[in-house]
LOFI-805484 format. One record per residue (C-alpha): residue in three letters; x, y, z. Coordinates in steps of 0.2 Angstrom, whole numbers, plus 2048, in hexadecimal, padded with zeros to 3 digits. Layout:
N
AlaXYZ/...
This chain:
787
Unk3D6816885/Unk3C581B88D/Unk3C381689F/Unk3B480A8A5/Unk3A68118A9/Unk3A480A8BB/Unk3AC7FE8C3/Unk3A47ED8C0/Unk3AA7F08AE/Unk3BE7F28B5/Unk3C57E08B2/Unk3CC7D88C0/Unk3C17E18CD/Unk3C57EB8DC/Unk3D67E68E2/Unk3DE7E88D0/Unk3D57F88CD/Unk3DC7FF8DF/Unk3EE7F78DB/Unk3F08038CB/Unk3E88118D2/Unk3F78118DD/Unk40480D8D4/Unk3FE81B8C9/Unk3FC8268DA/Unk40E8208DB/Unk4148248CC/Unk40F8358CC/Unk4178388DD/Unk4278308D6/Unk42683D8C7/Unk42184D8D3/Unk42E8558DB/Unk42385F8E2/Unk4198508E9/Unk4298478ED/Unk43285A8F8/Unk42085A8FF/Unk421846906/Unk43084790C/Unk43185B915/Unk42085391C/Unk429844923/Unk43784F929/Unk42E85A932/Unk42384E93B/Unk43184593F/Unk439855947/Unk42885B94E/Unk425849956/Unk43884895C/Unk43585C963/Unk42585596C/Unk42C844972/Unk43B850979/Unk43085C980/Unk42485098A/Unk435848991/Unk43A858997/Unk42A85B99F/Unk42984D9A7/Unk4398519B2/Unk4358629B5/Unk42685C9BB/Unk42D84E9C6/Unk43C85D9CC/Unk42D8689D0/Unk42285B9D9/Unk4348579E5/Unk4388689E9/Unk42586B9ED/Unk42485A9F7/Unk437860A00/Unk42D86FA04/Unk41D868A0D/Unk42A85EA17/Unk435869A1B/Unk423873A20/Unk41E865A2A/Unk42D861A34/Unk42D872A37/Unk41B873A3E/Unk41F863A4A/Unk42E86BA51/Unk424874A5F/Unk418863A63/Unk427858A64/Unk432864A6E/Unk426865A7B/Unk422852A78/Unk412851A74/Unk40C846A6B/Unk3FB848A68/Unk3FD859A61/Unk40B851A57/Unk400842A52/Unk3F284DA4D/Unk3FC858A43/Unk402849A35/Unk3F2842A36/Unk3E9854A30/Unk3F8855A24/Unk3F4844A1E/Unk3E2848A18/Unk3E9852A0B/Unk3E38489FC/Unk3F58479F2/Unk3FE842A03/Unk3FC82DA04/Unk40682CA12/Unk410837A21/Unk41B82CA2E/Unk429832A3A/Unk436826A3E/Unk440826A4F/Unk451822A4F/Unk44E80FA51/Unk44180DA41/Unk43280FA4D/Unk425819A45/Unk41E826A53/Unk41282EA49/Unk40782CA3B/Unk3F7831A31/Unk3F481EA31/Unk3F381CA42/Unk3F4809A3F/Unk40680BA3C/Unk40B814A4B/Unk415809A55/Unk41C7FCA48/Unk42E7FCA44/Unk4347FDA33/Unk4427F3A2B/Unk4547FDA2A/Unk4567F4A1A/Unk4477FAA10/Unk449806A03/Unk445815A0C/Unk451811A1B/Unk45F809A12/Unk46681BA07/Unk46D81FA19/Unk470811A21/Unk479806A13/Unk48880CA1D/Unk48C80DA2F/Unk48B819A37/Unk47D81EA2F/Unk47D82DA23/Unk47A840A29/Unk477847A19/Unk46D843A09/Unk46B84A9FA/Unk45884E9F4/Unk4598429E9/Unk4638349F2/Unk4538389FE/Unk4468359F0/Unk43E8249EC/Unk4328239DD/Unk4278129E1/Unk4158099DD/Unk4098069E7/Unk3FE7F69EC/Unk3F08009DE/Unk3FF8019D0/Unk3FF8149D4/Unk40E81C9D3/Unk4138249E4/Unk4228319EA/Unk42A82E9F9/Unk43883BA00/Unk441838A11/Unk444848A1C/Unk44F845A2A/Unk44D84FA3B/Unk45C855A42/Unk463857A53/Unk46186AA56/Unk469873A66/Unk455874A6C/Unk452860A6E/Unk463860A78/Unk46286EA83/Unk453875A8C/Unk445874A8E/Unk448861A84/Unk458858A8E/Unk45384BA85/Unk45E846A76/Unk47184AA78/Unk47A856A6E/Unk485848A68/Unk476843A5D/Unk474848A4B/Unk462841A47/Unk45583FA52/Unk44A837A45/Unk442836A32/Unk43283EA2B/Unk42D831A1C/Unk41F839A10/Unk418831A02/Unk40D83C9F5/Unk4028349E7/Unk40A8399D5/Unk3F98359CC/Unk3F48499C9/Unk40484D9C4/Unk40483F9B7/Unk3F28449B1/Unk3F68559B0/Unk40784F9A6/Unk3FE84499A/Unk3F0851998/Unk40085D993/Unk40784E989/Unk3F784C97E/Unk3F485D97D/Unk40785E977/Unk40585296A/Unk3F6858962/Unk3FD869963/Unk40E864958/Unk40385894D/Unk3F9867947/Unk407873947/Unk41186693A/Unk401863932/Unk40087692E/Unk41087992A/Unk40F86891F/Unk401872916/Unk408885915/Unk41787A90C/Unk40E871901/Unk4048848FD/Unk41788B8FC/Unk41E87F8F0/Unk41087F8E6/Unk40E8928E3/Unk4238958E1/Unk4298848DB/Unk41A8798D4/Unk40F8878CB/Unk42388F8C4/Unk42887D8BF/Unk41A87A8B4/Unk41A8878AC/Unk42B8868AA/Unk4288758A2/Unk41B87A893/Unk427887892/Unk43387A88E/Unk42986F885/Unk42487D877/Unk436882874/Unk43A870870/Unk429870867/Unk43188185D/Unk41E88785E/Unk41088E86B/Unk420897876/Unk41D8AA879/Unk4288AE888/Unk4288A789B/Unk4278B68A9/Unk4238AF8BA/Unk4248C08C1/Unk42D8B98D0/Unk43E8BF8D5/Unk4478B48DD/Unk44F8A38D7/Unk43F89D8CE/Unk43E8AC8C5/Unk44E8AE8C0/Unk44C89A8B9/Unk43E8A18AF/Unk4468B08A6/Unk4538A48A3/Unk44889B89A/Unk4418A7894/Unk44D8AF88B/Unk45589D887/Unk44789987D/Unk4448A8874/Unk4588A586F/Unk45389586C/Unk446896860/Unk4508A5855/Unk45E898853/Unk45088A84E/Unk448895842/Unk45E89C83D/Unk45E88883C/Unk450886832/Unk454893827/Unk46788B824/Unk46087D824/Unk456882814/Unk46488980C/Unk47087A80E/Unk460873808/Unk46087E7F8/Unk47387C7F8/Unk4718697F7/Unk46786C7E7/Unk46F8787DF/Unk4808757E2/Unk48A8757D0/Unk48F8637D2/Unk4868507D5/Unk48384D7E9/Unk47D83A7EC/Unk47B8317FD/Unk47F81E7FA/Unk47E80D804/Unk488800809/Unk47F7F97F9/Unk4858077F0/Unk47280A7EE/Unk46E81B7EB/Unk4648237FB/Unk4638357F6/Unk4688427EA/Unk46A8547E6/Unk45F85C7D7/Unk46E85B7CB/Unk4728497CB/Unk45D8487C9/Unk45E8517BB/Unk46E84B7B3/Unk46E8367B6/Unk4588367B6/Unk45C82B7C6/Unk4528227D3/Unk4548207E5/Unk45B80E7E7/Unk46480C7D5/Unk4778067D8/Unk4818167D5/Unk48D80C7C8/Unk47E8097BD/Unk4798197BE/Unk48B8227BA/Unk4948177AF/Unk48580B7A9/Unk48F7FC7B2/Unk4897EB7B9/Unk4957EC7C6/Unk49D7FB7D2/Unk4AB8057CC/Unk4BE7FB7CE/Unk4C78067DE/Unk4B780E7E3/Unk4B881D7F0/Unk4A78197F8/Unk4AC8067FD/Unk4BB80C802/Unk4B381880B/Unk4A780B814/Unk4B8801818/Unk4C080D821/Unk4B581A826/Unk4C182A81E/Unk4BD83480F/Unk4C582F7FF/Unk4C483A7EF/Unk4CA8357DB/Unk4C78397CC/Unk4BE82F7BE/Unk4B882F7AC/Unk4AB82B7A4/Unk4A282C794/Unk49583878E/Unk487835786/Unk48D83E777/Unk49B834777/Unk4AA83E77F/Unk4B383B790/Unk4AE8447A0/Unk4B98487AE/Unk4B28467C0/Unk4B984C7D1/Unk4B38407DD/Unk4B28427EF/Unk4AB8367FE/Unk4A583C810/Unk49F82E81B/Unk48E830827/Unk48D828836/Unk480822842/Unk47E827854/Unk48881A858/Unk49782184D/Unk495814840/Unk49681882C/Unk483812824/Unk48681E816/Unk49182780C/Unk48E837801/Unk4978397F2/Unk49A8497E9/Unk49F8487D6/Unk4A58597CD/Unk4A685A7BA/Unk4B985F7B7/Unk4BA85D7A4/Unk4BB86F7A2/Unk4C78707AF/Unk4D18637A9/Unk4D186B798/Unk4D687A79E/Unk4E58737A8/Unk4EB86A798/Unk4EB879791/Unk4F388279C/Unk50187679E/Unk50487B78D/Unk50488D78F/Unk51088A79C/Unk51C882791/Unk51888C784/Unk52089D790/Unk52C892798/Unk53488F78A/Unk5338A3783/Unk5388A6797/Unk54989C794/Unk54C8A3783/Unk54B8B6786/Unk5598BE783/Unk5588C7792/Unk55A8C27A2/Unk54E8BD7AB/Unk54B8BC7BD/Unk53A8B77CA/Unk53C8BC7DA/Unk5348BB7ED/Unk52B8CB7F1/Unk5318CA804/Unk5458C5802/Unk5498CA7F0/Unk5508B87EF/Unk5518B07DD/Unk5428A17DA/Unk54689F7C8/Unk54F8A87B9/Unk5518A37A7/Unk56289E79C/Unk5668AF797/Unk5688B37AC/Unk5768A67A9/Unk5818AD79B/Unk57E8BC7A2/Unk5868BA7B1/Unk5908AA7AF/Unk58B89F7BB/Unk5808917BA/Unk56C88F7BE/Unk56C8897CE/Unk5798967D5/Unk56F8A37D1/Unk55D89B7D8/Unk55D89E7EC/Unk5688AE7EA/Unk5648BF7EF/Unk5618CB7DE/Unk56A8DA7E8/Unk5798D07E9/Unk57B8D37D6/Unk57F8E77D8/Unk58F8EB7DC/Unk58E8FC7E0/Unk58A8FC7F5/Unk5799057F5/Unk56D8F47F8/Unk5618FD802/Unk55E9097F3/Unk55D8FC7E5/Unk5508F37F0/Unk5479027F2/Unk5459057E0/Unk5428F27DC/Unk5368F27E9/Unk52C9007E1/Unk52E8F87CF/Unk53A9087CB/Unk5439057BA/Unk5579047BC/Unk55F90A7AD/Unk5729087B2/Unk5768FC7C0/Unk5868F47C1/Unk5868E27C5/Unk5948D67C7/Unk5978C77BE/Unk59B8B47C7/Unk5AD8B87C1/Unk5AD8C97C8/Unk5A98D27B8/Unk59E8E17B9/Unk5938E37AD/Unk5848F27AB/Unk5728EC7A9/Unk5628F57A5/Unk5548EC7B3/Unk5448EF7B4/Unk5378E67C0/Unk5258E17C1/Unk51A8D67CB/Unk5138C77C4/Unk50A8B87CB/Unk5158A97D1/Unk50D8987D6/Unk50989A7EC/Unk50C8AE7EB/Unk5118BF7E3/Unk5238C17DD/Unk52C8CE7D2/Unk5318CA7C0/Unk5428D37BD/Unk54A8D47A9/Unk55C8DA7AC/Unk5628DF79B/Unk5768E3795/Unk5798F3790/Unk58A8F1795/Unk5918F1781/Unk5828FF77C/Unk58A90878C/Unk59B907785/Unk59790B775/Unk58E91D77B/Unk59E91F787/Unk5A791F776/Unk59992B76E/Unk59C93977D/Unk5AE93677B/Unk5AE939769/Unk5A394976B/Unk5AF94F77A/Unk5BC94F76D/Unk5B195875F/Unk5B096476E/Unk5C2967774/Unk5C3965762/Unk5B997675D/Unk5BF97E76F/Unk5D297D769/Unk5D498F764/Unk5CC995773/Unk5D598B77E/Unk5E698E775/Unk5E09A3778/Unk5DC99E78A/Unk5ED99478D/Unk5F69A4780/Unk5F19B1791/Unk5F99A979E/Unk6099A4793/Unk60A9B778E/Unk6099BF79E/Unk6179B17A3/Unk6219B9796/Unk6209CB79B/Unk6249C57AB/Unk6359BC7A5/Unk6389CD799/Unk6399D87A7/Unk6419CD7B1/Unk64F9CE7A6/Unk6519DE7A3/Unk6509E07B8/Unk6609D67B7/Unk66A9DE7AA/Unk6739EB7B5/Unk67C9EB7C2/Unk66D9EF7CD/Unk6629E37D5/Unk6509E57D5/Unk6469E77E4/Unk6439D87ED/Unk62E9DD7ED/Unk62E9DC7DA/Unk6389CA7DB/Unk6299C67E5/Unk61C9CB7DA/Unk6219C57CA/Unk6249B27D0/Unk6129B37D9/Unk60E9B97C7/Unk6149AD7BF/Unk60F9A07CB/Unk5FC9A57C9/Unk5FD9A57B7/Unk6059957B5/Unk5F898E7C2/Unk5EA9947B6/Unk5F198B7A7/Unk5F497C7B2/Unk5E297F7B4/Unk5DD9817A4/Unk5E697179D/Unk5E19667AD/Unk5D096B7A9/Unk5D2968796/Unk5D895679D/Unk5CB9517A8/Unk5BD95979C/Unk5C594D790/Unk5C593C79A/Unk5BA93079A/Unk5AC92F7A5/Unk5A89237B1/Unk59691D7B3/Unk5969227C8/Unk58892D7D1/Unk58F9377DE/Unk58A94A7E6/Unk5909567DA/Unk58E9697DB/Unk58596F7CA/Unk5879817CD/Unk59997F7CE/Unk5979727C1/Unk5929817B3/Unk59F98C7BB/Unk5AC9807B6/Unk5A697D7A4/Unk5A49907A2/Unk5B79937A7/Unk5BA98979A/Unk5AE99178D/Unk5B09A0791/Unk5BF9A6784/Unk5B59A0777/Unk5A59AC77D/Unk5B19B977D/Unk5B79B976D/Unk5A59B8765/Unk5A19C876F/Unk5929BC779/Unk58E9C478B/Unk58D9B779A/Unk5829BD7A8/Unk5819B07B5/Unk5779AC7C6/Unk57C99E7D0/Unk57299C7E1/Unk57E9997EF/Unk57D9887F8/Unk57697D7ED/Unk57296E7F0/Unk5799617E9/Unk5739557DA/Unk5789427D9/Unk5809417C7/Unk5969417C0/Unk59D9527BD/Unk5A994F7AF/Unk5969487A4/Unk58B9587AA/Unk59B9627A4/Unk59895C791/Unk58595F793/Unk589971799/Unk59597378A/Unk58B96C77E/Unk57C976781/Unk588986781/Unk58F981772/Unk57C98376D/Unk57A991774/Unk58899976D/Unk58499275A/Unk57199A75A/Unk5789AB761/Unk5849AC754/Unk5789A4745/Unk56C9B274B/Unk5789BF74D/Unk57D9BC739/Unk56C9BC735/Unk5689CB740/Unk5789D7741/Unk5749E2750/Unk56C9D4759/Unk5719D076C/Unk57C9C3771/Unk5799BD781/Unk5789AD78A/Unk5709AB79C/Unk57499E7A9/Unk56C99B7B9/Unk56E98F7C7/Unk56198D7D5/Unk55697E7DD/Unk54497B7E2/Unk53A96C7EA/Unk54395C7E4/Unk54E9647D5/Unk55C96F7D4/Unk55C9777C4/Unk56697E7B7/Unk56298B7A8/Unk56B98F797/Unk56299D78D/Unk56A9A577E/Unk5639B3773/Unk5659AC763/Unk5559A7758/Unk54C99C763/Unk54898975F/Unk537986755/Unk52B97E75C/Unk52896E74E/Unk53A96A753/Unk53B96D765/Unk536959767/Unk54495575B/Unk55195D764/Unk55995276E/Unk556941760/Unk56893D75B/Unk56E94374B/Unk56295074A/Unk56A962746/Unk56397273E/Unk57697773B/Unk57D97672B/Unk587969726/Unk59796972C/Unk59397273C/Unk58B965746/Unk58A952748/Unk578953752/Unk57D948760/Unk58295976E/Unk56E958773/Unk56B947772/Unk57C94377B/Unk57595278B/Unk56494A78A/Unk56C93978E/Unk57793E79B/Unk5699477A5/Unk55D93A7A2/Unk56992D7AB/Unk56B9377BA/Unk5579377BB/Unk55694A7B6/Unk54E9527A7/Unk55295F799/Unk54396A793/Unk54497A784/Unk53B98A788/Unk53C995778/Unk53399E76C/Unk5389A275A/Unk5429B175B/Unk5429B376D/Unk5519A6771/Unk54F995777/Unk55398F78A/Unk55A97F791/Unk5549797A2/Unk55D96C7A8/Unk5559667B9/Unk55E9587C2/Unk55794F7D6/Unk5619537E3/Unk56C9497EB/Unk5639437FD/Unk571939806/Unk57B9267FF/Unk56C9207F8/Unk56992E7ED/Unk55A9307ED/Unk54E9427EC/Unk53B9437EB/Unk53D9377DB/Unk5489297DA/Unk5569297D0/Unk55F9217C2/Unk56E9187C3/
């Protein structure tokens, strides 16, 4: 609004016109600090200033009445002094014309000495001299108030401050003249000594210089701390203005730009101290200040673009359930406009939607989500997620409520179909004729397990849930079956126990799998227990076929000992025939004789025995250089009467493997069986040839090994995979059954080893037989291990 150009043109005249200039001059002052510090340090130290002064002419004023007494004490003390001599010698003339010359000063009004009755003697108004003052005026009555009279005064007690008949303030100061041994002794022999005062000097002075000179001082005082306030009032005003004002304001558009979000470019008031550290605060709040308005903008945008583009219809409704705003795909979906009722615009009703999540949502203020169907415009049902958030006001009231719709008939599809998918593998799951088992990755506890689990081990679905799987094993090493279950190791021969105590031999094998909340392990446990007694049976039969074939050697082997028995028992007898006993040493040696020999039969036949049992399915450390010692004790008649040479080369402390003695025995006589059946096929077919079979014993890394060569003609390479199939034999008929290889091949497998062929036609054939060592209880080398 423009301003009038003069003042006629102000309405209201004058009065009104000055009114709002101050109140506007008032207003600004009430919004200056600056302004406002300035009135009131003004104020204050005007105040103080005037206070100082006041203070300060007050203690002028004393010092200057203090010093005009002690100068008045002096002049008296002075002039009774210079009358000492006059009055001494009484005369009073001199005496007379001494006050009166002293009186002519021009500050002295008045100089009167006083005899002991209140006469005054002498005078510089000689009109006085003569009369005879009252004792009970002021200046007599400070001594005699009392009788006797008082001797001594103080100054002050002496000092009368008074007006005059001209209203001129006056000082009056009474000095009394004592008794001294001159006025009672010569030359006086007037006054007797008994006498204290002789008389009184009263003197009046005129305080009206002193008084000018004090206003003079006070005026000059006043104008003195009036300009002094008035220039420290100023340097202030200058002081506030260039470190406060000036700092303030620039602080302000500082402020004003950053919450514009434009025109700011920094703030340095290139002061250091509070001030400036105000404005580099500022500074750097604003320049932090507008990065997070433009990070703001920016997220603001691409919530913005989220809005738009998110997958799924966003809409913002009223109590009305009026449509306020949407996102881009509800646009492009529905064709709505802002203000159409959302149940028109979704289902094509008159009326809203029967349990609606938005009302309920305005109701209770609390987000509310469903799902609803509706019909396409094809004709097919659609499957929505909906989901209400409420938006409030600043005063925490709901006056909209956004509704997010997600099209789930895919999803809903999907889940139908894989509801039945799950039933589907459920029931394969219960049917398998395995056992089946899901686990918990961290305990090994049981979640599920299918029907088989229960014939298998006798005991009812809901035993088995909530138990541990190692429980099942019975043998005690846990810690190495959940090692190998743990590290999804396949477990070819693991006894478990039954409910009823049974123990059964399963085949188990473990794998992880998805279960609903985490990872667990799916575990099959398959009995083998029957196939497992049925291949018991298979090695037992071929341990027969074995003994069977070895019959003649071992009746040779057995034949020795039996023959040197009865040497022994020959000569014996003929040693007793006579009459002469034979020598006690020969007694001795033929029972060790025959005690040795019988020992080695006994060897023989326990071996033959144990060879012959069946075996048990138990791991335990077993020596397998003294394993093939063993079998080669036994085997060795039968290499001797085929004229075969046995070199052998065992390395000493050997380590020992985790297998069963009594099975690597048949897998070390079946392979020299084999041995022993090339050598001699090739020996037939090559008169002349060498007949030789190696064996050797040693360990390295891991493995302790063990090697069978023979010289016969070597194994050809097209059958070398086929040599350890069951039933398979290049022998003729008659001469083998095929099973000695496949039987070996077994055995080592179980125990976690391997058996490999080296050979090349014509050159003999090697077995390597390498088996893990045996590392402590759990049995376990640089591989894990078989059952």
């Amino acid at each position: 609004m423009a301003r009038p150009e003069n003042n006629h043109a102000a309405p209201g005249g004058p009065l009104p016109r000055f009114a709002a200039a101050a109140g506007g001059l008032f207003t600004r002052i009430r919004r200056s600090l600056i302004t406002k510090l300035a009135i009131i340090c003004g104020a204050a130290l005007m105040f103080f200033f005037f206070l100082w002064s006041s203070l300060n002419m007050e203690a002028m004023e004393a010092l200057s009445m203090a010093n005009t007494v002690s100068d008045i004490d002096r002049l008296g003390t002075t002039i009774i002094l210079g009358l000492h001599d006059s009055m001494l010698t009484y005369a009073p003339d001199a005496t007379q014309e001494i006050v009166r010359n002293i009186g002519t000063q021009r500050a002295i009004k008045s100089i009167r000495v006083y005899n002991k009755r209140g006469e005054i003697k002498y005078s510089n108004l000689t009109s006085e001299i003569g009369t005879v003052t009252d004792i009970k005026q002021e200046a007599c009555y400070v001594c005699h108030r009392v009788e006797p009279p008082l001797v001594r005064l103080d100054i002050r007690e002496r000092t009368r401050v008074f007006t005059d008949d001209a209203d001129r303030q006056c000082i009056g100061i009474i000095f009394p003249i004592g008794n001294d041994p001159s006025c009672s002794g010569d030359p006086c022999h007037v006054h007797s000594p008994g006498k204290k005062i002789l008389g009184l000097l009263d003197m009046v002075v005129s305080l009206e210089a002193p008084q000018a000179n004090l206003a003079r001082f006070s005026r000059i005082n006043f104008l003195m701390a009036l300009a002094i306030a008035a220039a420290v009032f100023l340097i202030l005003v200058l002081c506030l203005h260039l470190l406060v004002n000036r700092p303030v304001r620039k602080m302000m558009r500082a402020t004003r730009a950053i919450a514009a979000g434009v025109g700011f470019e920094g703030l340095d008031l290139r002061q250091s101290d509070e001030m400036g550290e105000l404005g580099r605060a500022i500074g750097a709040m604003g320049r932090e200040v507008l990065i997070k308005q433009a990070e703001l903008a920016r997220q603001m945008k691409r919530y913005q673009d989220l809005f738009e583009h998110v997958p799924c219809t966003i809409t913002v409704q009223d109590r009305d359930l009026r449509l306020i705003s949407y996102n881009r795909q509800f646009a492009d979906e529905f064709h709505a406009r802002p203000g159409e009722y959302c149940y028109k615009v979704y289902k094509g009703l008159d009326a809203p939607c029967r349990n609606c999540p938005v009302i309920r949502t305005f109701e209770d203020g609390a987000p509310h989500a469903t799902e609803e169907i509706t019909t396409a415009k094809d004709g097919g049902t659609r499957s929505f997620f909906v989901s209400t958030a409420p938006m409030t006001d600043a005063a925490g009231n709901v006056n909209a409520v956004m509704e997010i719709s997600l099209d789930i008939t895919d999803s809903k599809f999907l889940e139908e179909e894989l509801e039945r998918s799950r039933r589907k593998y459920l029931a394969i799951f219960s049917c398998i004729p395995t056992a089946l088992f899901v686990l918990d990755r961290a305990s090994l506890t049981i979640l599920e397990c299918n029907a088989t689990a229960e014939e298998v081990y006798g005991c009812r679905q809901s035993e088995l849930i909530g138990r541990n799987f190692l429980d099942f094993f019975a043998d005690r090493d846990r810690i190495g079956y959940e090692r190998r279950i743990r590290g999804q190791t396949a477990i070819d021969r693991a006894r478990h126990q039954k409910q009823n105590g049974e123990i059964i031999y399963v085949s188990v094998r473990v794998s992880t799998a998805a279960f609903p909340g985490n990872e667990v392990y799916l575990v099959s446990a398959t009995d083998i227990t029957r196939r497992l007694e049925t291949e018991q049976q298979l090695i037992q039969a071929s341990k027969m076929a074995t003994l069977g074939e070895m019959a003649t050697s071992v009746a040779h082997e057995l034949n020795q000992p039996l023959t040197v028995i009865q040497t022994i028992a020959d000569l014996l007898a003929r040693k007793t025939r006579g009459d002469a006993s034979p020598p006690r040493e020969l007694f001795r040696e033929m029972a060790e004789g025959i005690g040795k020999h019988i020992a080695r039969a006994t060897r023989i036949i326990s071996h033959m025995r144990e060879f012959g049992r069946k075996s048990e399915m138990k791991v335990e450390p077993v020596d397998l250089g003294e394993v093939l010692t063993r079998t080669l004790e036994l085997f060795s008649q039968q290499l001797k009467v085929r004229n075969i040479e046995v070199t052998c080369d065992i390395v000493p402390d050997l380590p020992p493997v985790a297998a069963e003695g009594n099975r690597l025995e048949q897998v070390f006589m079946n392979l020299l069986l084999n041995a022993r059946d090339a050598i001699e096929d090739h020996a037939a077919a090559s008169p002349g040839a060498d007949k030789r079979i190696s064996l050797r014993v040693l360990a390295d890394d891991d493995w302790v090994r063990a090697e069978i060569g023979d010289t016969g003609a070597g194994i050809a390479p097209e059958i070398q995979d086929k040599a350890f199939e069951p039933f398979f034999t290049t022998k003729a008929v008659g001469k083998g059954t095929g099973l000695g290889l496949s039987i070996s091949y077994g055995i080592v497998k179980d125990y976690g080893g391997a058996i490999d062929i080296v050979s090349r036609p014509g050159q003999g054939a090697r077995f390597v037989v390498r088996l893990p060592r045996h590392l402590g209880e759990n049995g376990q080398s640089g591989r894990q291990l078989r059952d």
